[in-house]
PDB file of N, H, CA, C and O in Angstrom:
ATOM      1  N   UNK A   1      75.896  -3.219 -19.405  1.00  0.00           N
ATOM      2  CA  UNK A   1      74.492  -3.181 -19.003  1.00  0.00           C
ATOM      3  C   UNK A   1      73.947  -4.602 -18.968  1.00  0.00           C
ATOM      4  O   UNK A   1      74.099  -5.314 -19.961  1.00  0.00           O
ATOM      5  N   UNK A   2      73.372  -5.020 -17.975  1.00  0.00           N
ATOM      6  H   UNK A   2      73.248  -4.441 -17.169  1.00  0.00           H
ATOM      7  CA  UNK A   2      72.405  -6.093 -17.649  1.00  0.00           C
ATOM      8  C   UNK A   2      70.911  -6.193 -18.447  1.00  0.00           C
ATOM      9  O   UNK A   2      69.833  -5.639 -18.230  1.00  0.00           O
ATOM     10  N   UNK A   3      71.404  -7.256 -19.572  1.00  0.00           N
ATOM     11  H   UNK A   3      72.279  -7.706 -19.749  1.00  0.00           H
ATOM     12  CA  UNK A   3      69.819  -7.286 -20.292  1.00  0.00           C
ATOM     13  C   UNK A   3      68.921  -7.488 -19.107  1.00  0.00           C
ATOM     14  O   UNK A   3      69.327  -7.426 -17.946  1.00  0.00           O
ATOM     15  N   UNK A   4      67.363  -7.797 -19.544  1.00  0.00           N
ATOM     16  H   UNK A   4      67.033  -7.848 -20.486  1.00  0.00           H
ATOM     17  CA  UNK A   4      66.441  -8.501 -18.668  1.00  0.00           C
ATOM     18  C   UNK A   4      66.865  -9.700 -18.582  1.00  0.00           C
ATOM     19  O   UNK A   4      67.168 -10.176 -17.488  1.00  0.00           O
ATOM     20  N   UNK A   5      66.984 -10.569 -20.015  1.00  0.00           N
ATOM     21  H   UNK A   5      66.738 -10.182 -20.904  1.00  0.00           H
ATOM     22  CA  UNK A   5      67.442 -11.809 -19.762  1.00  0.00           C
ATOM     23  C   UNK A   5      68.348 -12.688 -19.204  1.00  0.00           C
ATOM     24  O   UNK A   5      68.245 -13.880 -18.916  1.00  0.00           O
ATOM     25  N   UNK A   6      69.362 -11.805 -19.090  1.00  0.00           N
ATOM     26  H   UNK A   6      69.447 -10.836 -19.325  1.00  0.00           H
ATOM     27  CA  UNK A   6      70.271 -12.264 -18.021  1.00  0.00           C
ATOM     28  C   UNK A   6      70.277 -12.242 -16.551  1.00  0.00           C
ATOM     29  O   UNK A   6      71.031 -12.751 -15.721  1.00  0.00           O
ATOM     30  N   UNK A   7      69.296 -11.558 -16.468  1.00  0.00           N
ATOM     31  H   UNK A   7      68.684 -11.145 -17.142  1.00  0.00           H
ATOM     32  CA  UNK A   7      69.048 -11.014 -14.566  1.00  0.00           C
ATOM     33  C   UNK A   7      68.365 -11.862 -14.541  1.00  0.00           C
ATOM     34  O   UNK A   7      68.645 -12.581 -13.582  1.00  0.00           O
ATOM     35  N   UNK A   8      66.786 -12.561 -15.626  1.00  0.00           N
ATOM     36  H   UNK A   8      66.558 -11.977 -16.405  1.00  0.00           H
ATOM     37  CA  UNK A   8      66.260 -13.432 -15.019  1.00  0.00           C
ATOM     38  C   UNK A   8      66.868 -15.036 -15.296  1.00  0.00           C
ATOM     39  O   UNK A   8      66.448 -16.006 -14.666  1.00  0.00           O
ATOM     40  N   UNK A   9      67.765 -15.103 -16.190  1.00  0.00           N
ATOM     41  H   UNK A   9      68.107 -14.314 -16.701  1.00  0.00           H
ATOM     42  CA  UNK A   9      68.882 -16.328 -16.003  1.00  0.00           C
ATOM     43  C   UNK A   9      69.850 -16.306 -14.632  1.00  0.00           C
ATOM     44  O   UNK A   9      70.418 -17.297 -14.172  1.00  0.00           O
ATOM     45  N   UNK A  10      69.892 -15.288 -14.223  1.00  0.00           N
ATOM     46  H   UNK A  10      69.431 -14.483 -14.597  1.00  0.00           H
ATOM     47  CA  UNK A  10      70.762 -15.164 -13.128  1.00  0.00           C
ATOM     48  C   UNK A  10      70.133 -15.657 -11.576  1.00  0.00           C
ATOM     49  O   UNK A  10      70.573 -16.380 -10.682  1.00  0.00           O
ATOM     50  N   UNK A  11      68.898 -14.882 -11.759  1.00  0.00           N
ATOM     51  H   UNK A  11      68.541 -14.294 -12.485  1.00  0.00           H
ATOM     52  CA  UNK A  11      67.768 -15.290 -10.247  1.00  0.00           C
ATOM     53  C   UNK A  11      67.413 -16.340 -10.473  1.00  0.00           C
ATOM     54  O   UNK A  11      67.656 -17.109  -9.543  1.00  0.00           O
ATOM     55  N   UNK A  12      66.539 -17.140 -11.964  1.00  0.00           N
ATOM     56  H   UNK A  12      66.342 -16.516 -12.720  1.00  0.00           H
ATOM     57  CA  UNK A  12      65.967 -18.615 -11.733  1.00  0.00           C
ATOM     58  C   UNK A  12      67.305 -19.551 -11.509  1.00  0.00           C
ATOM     59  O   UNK A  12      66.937 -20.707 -11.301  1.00  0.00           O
ATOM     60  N   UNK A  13      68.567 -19.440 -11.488  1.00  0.00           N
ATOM     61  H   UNK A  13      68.866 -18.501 -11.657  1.00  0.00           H
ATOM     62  CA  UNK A  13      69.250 -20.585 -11.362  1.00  0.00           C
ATOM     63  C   UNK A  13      69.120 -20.378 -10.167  1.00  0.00           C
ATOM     64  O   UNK A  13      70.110 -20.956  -9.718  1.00  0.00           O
ATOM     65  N   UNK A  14      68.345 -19.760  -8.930  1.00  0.00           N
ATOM     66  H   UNK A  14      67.541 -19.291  -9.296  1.00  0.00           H
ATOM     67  CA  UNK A  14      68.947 -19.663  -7.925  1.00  0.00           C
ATOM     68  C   UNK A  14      67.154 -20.147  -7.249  1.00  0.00           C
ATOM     69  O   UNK A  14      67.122 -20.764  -6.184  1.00  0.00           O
ATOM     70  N   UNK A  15      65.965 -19.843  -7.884  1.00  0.00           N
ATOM     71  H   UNK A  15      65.992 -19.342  -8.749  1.00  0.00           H
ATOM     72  CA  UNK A  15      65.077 -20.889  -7.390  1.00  0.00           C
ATOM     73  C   UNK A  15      64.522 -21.698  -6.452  1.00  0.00           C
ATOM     74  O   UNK A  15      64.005 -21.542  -5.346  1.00  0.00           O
ATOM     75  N   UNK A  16      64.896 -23.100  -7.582  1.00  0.00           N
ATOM     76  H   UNK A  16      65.316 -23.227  -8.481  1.00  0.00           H
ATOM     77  CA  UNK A  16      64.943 -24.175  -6.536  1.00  0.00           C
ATOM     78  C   UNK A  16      65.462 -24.161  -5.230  1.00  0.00           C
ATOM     79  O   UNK A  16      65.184 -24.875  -4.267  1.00  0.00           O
ATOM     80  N   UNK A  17      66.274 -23.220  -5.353  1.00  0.00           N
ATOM     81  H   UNK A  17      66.500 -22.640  -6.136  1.00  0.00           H
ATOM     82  CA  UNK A  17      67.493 -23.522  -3.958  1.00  0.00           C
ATOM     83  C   UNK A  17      66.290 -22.686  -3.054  1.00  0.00           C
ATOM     84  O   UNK A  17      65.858 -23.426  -2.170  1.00  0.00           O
ATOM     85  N   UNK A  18      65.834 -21.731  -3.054  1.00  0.00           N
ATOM     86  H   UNK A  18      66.185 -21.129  -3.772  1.00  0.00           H
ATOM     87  CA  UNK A  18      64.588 -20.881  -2.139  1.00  0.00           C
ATOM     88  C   UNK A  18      63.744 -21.967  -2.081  1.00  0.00           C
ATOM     89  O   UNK A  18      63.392 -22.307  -0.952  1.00  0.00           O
ATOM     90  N   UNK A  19      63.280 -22.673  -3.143  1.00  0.00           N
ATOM     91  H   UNK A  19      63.567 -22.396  -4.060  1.00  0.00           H
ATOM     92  CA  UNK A  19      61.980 -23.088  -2.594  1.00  0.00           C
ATOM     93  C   UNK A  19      62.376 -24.643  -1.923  1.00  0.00           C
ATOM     94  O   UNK A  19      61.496 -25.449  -1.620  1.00  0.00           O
ATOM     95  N   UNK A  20      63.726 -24.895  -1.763  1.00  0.00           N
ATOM     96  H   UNK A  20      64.441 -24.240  -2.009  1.00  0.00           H
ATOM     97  CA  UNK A  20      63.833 -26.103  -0.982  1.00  0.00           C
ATOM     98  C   UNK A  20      64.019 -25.718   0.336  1.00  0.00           C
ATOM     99  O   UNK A  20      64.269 -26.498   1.255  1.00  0.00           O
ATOM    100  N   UNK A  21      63.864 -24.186   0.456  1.00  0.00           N
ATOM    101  H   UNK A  21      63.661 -23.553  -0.291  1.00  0.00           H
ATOM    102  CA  UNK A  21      64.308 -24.115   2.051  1.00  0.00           C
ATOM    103  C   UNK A  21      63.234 -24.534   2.532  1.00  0.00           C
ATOM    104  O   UNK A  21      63.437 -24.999   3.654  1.00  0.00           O
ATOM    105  N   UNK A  22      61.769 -24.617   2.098  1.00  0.00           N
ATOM    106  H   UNK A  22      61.604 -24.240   1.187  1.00  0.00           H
ATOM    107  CA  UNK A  22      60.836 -25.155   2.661  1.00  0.00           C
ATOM    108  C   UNK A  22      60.443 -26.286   3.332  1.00  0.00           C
ATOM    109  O   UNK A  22      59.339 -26.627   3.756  1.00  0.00           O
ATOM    110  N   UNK A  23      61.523 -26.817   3.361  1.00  0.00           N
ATOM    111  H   UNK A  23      62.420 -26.541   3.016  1.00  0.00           H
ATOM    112  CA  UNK A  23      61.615 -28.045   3.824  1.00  0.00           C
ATOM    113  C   UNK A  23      61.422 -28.568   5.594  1.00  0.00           C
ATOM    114  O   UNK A  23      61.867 -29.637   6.011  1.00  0.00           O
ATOM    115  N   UNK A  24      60.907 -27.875   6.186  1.00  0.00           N
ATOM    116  H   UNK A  24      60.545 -27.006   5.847  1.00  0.00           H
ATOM    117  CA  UNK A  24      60.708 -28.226   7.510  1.00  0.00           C
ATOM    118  C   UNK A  24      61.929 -27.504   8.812  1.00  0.00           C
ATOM    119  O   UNK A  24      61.922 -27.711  10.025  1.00  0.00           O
ATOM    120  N   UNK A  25      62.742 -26.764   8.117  1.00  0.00           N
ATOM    121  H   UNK A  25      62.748 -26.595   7.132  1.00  0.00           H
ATOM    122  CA  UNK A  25      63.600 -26.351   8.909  1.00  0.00           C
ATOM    123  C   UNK A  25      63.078 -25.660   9.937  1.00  0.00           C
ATOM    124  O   UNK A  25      61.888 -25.396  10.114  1.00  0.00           O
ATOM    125  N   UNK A  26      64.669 -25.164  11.104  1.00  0.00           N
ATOM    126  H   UNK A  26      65.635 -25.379  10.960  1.00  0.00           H
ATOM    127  CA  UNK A  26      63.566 -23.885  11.531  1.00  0.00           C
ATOM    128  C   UNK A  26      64.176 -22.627  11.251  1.00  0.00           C
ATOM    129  O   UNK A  26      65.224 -22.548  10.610  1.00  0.00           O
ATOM    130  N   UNK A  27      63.533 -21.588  11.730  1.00  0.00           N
ATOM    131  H   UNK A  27      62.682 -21.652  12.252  1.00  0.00           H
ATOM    132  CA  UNK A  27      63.439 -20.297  11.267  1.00  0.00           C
ATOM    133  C   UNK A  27      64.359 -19.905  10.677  1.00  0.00           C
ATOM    134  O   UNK A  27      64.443 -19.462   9.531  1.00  0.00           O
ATOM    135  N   UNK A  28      65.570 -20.151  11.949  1.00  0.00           N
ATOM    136  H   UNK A  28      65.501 -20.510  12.879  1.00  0.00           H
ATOM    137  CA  UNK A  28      66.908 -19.195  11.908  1.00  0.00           C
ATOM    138  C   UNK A  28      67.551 -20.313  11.096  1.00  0.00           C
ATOM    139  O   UNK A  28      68.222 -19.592  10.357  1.00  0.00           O
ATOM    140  N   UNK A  29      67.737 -21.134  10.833  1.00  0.00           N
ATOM    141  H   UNK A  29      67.192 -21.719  11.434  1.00  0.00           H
ATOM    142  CA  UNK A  29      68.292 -22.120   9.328  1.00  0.00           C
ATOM    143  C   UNK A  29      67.788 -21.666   8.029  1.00  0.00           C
ATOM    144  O   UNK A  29      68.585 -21.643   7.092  1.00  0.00           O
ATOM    145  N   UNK A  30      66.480 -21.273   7.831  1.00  0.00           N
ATOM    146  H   UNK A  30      65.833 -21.292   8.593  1.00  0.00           H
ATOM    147  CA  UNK A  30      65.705 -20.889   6.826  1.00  0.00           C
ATOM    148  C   UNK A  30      66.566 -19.647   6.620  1.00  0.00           C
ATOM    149  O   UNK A  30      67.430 -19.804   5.758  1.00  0.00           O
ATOM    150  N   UNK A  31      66.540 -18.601   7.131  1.00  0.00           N
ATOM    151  H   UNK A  31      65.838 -18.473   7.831  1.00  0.00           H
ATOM    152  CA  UNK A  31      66.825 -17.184   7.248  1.00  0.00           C
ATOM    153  C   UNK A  31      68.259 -17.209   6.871  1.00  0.00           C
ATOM    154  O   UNK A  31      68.552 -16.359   6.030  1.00  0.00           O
ATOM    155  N   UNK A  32      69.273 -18.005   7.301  1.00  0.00           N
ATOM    156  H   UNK A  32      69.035 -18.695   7.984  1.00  0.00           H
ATOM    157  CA  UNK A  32      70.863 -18.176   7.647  1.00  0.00           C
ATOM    158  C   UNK A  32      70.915 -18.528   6.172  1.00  0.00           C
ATOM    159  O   UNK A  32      71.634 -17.746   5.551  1.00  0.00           O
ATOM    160  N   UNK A  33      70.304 -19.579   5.353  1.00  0.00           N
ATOM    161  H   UNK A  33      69.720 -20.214   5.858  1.00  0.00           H
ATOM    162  CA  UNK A  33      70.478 -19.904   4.358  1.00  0.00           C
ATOM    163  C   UNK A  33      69.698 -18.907   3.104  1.00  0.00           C
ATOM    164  O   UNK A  33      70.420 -18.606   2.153  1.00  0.00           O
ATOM    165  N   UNK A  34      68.615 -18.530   3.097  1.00  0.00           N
ATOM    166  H   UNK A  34      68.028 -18.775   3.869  1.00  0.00           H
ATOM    167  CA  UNK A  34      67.851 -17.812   2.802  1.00  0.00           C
ATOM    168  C   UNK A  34      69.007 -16.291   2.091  1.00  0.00           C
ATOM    169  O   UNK A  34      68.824 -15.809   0.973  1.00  0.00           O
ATOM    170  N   UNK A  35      70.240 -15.755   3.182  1.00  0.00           N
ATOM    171  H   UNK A  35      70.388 -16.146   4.090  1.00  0.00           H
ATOM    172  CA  UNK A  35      70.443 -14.835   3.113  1.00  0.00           C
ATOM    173  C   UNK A  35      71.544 -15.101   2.267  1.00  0.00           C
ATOM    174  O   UNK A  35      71.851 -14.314   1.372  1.00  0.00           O
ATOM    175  N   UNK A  36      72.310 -16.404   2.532  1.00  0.00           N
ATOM    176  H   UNK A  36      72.061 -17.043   3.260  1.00  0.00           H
ATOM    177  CA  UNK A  36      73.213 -16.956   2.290  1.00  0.00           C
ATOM    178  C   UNK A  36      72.963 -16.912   0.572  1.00  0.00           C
ATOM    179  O   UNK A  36      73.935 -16.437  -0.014  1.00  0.00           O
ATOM    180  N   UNK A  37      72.020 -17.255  -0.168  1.00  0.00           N
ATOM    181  H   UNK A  37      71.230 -17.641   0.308  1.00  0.00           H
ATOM    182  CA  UNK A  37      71.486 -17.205  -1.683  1.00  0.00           C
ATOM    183  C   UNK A  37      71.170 -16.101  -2.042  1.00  0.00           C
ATOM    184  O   UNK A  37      71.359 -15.978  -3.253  1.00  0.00           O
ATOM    185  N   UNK A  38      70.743 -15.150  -1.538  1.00  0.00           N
ATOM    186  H   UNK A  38      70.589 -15.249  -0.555  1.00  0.00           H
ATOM    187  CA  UNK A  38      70.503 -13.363  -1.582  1.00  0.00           C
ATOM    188  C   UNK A  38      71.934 -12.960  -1.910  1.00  0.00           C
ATOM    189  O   UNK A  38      71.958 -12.192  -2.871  1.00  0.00           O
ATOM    190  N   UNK A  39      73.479 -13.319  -1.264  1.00  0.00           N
ATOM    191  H   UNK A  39      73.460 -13.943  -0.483  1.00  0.00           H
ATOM    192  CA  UNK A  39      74.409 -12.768  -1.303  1.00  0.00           C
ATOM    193  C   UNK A  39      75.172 -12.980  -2.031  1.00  0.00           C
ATOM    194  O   UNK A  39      76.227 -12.420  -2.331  1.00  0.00           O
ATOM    195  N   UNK A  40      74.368 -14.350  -2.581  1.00  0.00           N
ATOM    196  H   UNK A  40      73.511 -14.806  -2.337  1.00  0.00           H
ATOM    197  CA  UNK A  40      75.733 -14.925  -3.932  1.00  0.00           C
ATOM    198  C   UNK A  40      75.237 -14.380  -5.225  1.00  0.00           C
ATOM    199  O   UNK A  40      75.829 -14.242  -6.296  1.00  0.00           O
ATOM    200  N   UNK A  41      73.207 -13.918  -4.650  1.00  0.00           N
ATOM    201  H   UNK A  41      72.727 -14.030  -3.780  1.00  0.00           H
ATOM    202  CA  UNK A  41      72.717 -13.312  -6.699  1.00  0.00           C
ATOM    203  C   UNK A  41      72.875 -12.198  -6.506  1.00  0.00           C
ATOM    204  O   UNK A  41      72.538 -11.629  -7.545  1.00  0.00           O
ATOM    205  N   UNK A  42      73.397 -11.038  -5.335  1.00  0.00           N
ATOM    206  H   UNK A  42      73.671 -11.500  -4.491  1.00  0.00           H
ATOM    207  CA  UNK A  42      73.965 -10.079  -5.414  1.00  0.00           C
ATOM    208  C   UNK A  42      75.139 -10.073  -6.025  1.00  0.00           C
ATOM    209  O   UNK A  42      75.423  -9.562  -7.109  1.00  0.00           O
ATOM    210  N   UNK A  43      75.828 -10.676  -5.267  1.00  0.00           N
ATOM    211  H   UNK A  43      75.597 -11.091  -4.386  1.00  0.00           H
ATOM    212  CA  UNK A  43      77.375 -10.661  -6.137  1.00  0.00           C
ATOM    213  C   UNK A  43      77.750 -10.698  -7.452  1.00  0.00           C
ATOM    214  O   UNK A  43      78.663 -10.054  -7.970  1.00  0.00           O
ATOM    215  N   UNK A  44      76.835 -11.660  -8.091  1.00  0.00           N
ATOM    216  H   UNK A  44      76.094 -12.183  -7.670  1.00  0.00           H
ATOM    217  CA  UNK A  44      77.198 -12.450  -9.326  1.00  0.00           C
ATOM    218  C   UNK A  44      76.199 -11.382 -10.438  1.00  0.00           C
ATOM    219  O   UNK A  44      76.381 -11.333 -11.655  1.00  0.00           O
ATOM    220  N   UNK A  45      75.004 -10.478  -9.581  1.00  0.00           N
ATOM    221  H   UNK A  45      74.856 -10.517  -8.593  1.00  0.00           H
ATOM    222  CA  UNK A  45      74.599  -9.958 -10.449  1.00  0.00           C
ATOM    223  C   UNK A  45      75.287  -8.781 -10.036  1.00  0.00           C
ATOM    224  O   UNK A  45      75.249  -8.252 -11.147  1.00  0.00           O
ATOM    225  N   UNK A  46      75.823  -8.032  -9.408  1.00  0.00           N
ATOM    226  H   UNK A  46      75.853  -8.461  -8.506  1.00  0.00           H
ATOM    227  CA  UNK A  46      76.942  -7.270  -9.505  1.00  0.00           C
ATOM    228  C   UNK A  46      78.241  -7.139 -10.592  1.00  0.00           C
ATOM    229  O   UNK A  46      78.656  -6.205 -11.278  1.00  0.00           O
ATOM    230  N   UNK A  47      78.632  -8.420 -10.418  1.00  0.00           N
ATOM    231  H   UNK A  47      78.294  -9.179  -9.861  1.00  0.00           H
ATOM    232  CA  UNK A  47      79.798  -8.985 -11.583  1.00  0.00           C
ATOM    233  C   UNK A  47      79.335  -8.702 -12.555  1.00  0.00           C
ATOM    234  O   UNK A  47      80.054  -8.046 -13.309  1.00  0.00           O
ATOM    235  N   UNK A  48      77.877  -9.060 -13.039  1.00  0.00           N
ATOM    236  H   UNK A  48      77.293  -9.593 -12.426  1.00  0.00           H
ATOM    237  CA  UNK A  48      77.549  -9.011 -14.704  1.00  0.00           C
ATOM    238  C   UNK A  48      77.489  -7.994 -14.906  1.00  0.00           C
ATOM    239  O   UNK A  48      77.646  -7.784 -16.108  1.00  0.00           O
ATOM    240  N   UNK A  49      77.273  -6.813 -14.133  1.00  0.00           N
ATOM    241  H   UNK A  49      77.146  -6.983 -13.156  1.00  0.00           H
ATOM    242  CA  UNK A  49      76.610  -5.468 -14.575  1.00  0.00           C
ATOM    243  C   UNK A  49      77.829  -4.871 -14.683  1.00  0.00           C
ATOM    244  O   UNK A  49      78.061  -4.480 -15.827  1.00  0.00           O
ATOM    245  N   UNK A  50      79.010  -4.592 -13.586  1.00  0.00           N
ATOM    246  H   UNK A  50      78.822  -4.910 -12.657  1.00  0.00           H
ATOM    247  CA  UNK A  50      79.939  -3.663 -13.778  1.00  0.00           C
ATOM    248  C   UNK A  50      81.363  -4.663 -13.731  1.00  0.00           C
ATOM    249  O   UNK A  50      82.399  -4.106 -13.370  1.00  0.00           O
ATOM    250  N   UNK A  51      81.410  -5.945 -14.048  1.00  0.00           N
ATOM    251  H   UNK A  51      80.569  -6.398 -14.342  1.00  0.00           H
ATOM    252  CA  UNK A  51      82.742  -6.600 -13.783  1.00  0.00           C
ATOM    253  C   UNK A  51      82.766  -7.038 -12.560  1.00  0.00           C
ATOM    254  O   UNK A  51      82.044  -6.801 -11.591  1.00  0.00           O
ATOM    255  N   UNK A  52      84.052  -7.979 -12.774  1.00  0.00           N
ATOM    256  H   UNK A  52      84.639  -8.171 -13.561  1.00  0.00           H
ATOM    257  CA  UNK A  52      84.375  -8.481 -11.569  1.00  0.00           C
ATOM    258  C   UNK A  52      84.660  -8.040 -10.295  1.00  0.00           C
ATOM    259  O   UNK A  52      85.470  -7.137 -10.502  1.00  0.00           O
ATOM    260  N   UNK A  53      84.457  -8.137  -8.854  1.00  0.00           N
ATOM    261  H   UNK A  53      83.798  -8.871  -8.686  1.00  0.00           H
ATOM    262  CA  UNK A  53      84.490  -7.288  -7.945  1.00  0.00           C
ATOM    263  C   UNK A  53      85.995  -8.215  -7.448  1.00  0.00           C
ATOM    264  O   UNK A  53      86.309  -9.405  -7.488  1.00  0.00           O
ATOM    265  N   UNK A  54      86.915  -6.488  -6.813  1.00  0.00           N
ATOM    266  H   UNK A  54      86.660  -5.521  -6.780  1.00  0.00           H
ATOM    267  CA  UNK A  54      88.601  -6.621  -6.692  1.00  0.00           C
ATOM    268  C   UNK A  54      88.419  -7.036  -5.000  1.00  0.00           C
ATOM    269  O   UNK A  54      87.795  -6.897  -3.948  1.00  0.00           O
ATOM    270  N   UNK A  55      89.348  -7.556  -5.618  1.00  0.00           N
ATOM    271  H   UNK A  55      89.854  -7.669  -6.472  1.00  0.00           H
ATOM    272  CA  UNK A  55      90.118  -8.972  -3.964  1.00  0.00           C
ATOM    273  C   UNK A  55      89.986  -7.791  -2.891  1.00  0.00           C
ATOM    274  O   UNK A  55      89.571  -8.050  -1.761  1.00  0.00           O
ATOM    275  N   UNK A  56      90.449  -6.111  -3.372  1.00  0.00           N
ATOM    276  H   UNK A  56      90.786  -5.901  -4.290  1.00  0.00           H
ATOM    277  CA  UNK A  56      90.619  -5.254  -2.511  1.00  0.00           C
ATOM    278  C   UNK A  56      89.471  -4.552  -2.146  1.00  0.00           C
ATOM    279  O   UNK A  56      89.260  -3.682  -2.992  1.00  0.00           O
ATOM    280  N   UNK A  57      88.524  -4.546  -1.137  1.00  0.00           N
ATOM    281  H   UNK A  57      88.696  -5.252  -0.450  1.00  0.00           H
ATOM    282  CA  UNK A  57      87.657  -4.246  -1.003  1.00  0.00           C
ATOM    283  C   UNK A  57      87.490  -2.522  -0.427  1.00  0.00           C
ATOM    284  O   UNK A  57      86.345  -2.072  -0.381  1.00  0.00           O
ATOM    285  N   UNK A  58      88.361  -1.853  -0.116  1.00  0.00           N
ATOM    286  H   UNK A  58      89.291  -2.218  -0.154  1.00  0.00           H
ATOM    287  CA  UNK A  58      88.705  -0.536   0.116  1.00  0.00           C
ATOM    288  C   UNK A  58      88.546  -0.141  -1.686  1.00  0.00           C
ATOM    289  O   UNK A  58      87.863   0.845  -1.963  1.00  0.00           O
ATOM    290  N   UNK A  59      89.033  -0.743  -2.551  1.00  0.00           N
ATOM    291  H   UNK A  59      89.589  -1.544  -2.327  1.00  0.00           H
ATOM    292  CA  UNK A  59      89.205   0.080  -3.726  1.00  0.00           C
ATOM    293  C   UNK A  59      87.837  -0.086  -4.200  1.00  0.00           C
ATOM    294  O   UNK A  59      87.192  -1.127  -4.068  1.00  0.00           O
ATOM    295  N   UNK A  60      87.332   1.205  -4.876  1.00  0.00           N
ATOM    296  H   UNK A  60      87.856   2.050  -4.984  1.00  0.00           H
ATOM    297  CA  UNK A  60      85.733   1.067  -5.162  1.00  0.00           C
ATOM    298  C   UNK A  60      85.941   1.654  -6.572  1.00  0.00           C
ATOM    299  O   UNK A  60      85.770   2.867  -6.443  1.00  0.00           O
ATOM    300  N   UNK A  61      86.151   1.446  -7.511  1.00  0.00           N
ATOM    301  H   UNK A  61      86.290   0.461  -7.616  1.00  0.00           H
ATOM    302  CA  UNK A  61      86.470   1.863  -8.955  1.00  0.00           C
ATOM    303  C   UNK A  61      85.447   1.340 -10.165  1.00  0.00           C
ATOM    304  O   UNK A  61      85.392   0.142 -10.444  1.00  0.00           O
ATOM    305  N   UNK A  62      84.646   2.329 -10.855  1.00  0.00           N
ATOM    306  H   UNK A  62      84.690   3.302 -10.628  1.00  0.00           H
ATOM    307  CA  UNK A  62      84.517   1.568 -11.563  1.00  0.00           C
ATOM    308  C   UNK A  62      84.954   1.376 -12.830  1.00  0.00           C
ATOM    309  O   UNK A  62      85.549   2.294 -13.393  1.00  0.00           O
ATOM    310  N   UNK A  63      84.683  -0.097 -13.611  1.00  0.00           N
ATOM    311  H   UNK A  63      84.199  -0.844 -13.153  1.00  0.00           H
ATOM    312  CA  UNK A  63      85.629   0.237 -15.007  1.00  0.00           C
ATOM    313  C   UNK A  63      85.708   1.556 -16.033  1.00  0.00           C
ATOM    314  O   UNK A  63      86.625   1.909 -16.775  1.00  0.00           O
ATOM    315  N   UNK A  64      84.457   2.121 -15.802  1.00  0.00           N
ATOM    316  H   UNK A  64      83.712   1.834 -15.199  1.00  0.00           H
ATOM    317  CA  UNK A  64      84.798   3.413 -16.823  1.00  0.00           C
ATOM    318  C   UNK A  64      84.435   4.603 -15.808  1.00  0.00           C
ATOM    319  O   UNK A  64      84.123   4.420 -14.631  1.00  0.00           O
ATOM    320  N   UNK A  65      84.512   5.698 -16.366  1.00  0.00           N
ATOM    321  H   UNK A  65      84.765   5.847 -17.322  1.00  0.00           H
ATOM    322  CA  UNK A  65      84.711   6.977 -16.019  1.00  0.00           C
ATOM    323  C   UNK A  65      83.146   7.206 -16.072  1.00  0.00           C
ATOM    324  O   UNK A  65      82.460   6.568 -16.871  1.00  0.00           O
ATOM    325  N   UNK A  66      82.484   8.325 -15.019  1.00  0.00           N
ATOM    326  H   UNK A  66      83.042   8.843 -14.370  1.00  0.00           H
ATOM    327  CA  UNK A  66      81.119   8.512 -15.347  1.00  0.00           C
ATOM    328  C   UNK A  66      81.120   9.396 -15.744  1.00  0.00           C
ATOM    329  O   UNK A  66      80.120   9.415 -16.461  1.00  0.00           O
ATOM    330  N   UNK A  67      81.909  10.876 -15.851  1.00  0.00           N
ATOM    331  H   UNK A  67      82.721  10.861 -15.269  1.00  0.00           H
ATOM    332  CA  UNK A  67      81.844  12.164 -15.459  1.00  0.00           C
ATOM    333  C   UNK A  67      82.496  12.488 -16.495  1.00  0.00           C
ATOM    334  O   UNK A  67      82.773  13.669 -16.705  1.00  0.00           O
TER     335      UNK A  67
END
């Protein structure tokens, strides 16, 4: 399980990096990158919650049994 504190250690390292997109770009750079940081605090907050995600992306398992 994902404390609070770790989800919000997980999103503020990621921050700065949003608020530098402000930087004068244009849209579709903003957006390209924008999504690009959305997909890595998915991932990584994925990882924390249920483990590491497998090289094999067909296999959808999770570490324990729910049922």
């Amino acid at each position: 399980m994902l404390s609070k504190e770790e989800f919000l250690r997980i999103a503020g390292e990621r921050y700065e990096a949003v608020n530098a997109l402000n930087d004068g770009r244009s849209f579709y750079d903003y957006e390209k990158e924008f999504a690009r940081i959305m997909n890595d605090l998915s991932r990584e907050l994925l990882e924390s919650n249920i483990g590491a995600v497998p090289s094999d992306k067909r296999k959808k398992k999770l570490a324990h049994n729910s049922g």
